[in-house]
C-alpha positions as CSV (number, residue, x, y, z in Angstrom):
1,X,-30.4,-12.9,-38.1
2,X,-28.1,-11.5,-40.8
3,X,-24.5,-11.6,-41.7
4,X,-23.9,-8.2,-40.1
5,X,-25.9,-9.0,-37.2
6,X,-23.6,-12.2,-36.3
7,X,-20.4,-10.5,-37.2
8,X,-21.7,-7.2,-34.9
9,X,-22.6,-10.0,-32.0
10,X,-19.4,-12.2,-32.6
11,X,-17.1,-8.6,-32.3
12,X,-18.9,-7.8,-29.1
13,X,-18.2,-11.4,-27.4
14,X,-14.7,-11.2,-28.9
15,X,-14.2,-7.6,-26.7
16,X,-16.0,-9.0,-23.9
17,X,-13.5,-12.1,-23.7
18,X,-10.1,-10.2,-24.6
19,X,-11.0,-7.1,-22.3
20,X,-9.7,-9.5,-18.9
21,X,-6.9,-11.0,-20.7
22,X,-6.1,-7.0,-21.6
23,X,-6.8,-5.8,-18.1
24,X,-4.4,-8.5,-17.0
25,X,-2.1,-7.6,-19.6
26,X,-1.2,-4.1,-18.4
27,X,-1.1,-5.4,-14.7
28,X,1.5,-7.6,-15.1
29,X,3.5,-5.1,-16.8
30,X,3.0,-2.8,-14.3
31,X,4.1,-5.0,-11.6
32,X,7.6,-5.8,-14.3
33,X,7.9,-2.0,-14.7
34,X,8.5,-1.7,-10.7
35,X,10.1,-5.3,-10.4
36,X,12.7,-4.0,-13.0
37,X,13.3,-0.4,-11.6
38,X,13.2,-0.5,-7.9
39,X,16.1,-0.9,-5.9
40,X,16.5,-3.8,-3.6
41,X,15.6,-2.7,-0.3
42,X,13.5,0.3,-1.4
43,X,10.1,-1.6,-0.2
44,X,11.6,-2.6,3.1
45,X,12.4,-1.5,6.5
46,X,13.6,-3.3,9.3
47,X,12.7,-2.5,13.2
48,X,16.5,-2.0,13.8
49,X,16.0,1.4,11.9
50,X,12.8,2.7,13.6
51,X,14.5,5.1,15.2
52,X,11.9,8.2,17.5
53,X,12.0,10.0,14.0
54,X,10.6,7.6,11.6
55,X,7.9,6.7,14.5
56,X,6.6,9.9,14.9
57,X,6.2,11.1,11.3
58,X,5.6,7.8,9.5
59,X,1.7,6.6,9.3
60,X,1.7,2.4,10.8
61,X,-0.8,0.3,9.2
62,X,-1.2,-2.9,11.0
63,X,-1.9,-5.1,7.5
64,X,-3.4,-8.3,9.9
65,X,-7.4,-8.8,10.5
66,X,-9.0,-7.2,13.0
67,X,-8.9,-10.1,15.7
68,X,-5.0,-9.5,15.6
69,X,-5.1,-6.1,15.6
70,X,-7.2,-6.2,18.9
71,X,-5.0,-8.0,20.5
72,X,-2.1,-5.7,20.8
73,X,-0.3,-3.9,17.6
74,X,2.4,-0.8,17.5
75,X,1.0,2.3,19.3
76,X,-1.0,4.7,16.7
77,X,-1.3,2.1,14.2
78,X,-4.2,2.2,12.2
79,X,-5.7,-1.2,10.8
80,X,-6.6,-1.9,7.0
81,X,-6.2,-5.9,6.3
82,X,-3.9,-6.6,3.7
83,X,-6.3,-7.7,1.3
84,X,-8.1,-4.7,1.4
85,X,-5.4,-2.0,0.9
86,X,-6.6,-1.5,-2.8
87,X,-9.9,-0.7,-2.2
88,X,-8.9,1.4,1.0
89,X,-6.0,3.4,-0.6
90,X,-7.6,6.5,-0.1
91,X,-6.7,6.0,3.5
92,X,-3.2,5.8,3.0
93,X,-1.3,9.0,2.3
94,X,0.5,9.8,-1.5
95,X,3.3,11.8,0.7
96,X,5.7,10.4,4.0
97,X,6.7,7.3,5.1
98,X,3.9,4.7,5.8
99,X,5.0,1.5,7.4
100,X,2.7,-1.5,6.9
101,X,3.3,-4.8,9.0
102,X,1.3,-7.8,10.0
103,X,3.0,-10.7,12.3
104,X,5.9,-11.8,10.4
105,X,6.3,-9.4,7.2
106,X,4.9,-11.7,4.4
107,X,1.1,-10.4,4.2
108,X,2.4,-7.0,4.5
109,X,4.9,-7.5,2.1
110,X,2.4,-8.4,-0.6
111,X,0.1,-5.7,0.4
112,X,3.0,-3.2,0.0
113,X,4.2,-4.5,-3.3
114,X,0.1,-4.2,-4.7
115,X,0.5,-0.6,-3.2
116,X,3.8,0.7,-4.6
117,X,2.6,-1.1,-8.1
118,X,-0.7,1.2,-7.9
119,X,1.9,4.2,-7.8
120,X,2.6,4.6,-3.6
121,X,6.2,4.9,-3.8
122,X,6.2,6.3,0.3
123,X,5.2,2.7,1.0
124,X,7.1,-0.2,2.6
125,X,6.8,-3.1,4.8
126,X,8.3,-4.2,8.0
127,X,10.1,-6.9,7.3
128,X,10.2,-9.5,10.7
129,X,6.8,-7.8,11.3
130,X,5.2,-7.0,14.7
131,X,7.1,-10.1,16.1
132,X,10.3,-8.4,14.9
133,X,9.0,-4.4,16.3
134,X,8.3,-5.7,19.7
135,X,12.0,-7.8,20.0
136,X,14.2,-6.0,17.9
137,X,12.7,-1.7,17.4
138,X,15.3,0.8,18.1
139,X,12.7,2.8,19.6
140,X,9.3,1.9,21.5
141,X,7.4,4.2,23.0
């Protein structure tokens, strides 16, 4: 093997072990670019303001696995697990509220912040969850 063969194969193995630390480069700046610009409450809502409006023209997304969902979740709510709101985003409209929520408002909350990083600004979680919806909602139908 020559010179220029070794430096050709030790630049390739140099891109293939930077191109992660790159990827995770611009991620965590993405996720400081919203940290640093977003206002406090704007990836929250609370069941106290789910009035009738907000529940008929904001999309629910039940953020817990399907076991959960099964057993009882907020009328019309669709289910995509929290984990797997990434991969589905294409389910979850650019325009409108969308409400996410799993039991207590921590897995949604992290789903919601991956979400509103990836550019869904319409997006925010429920914070008290479904335990919160079904004790504390200002509407229920």
């Amino acid at each position: 093997m020559t010179l220029k063969h070794l430096l050709a194969a030790a630049s390739v193995a140099l891109g293939l072990h930077a191109a992660p630390a790159l990827a995770q480069d611009a991620a965590v700046e993405a996720m400081q670019e919203y940290m640093m610009f977003s206002d406090y409450e704007s990836g929250i809502i609370l069941p106290q303001q789910l009035d009738q409006t907000v529940f008929e023209t904001a999309l629910f997304v039940d953020t817990r696995d399907a076991g959960q969902f099964g057993e009882g979740t907020i009328p019309g709510a669709v289910n995509i697990e929290w984990r797997e709101v990434l991969d589905r985003i294409d389910e979850i409209p650019e325009d409108g509220m969308t409400i996410l929520f799993c039991n207590t408002g921590s897995l949604s909350a992290q789903a919601a912040f991956a979400l509103r990083v990836a550019g869904r600004s319409n997006v925010v979680a429920m914070q008290t969850g479904f335990t919160g919806w079904q004790q504390d909602a200002a509407y229920k139908p």
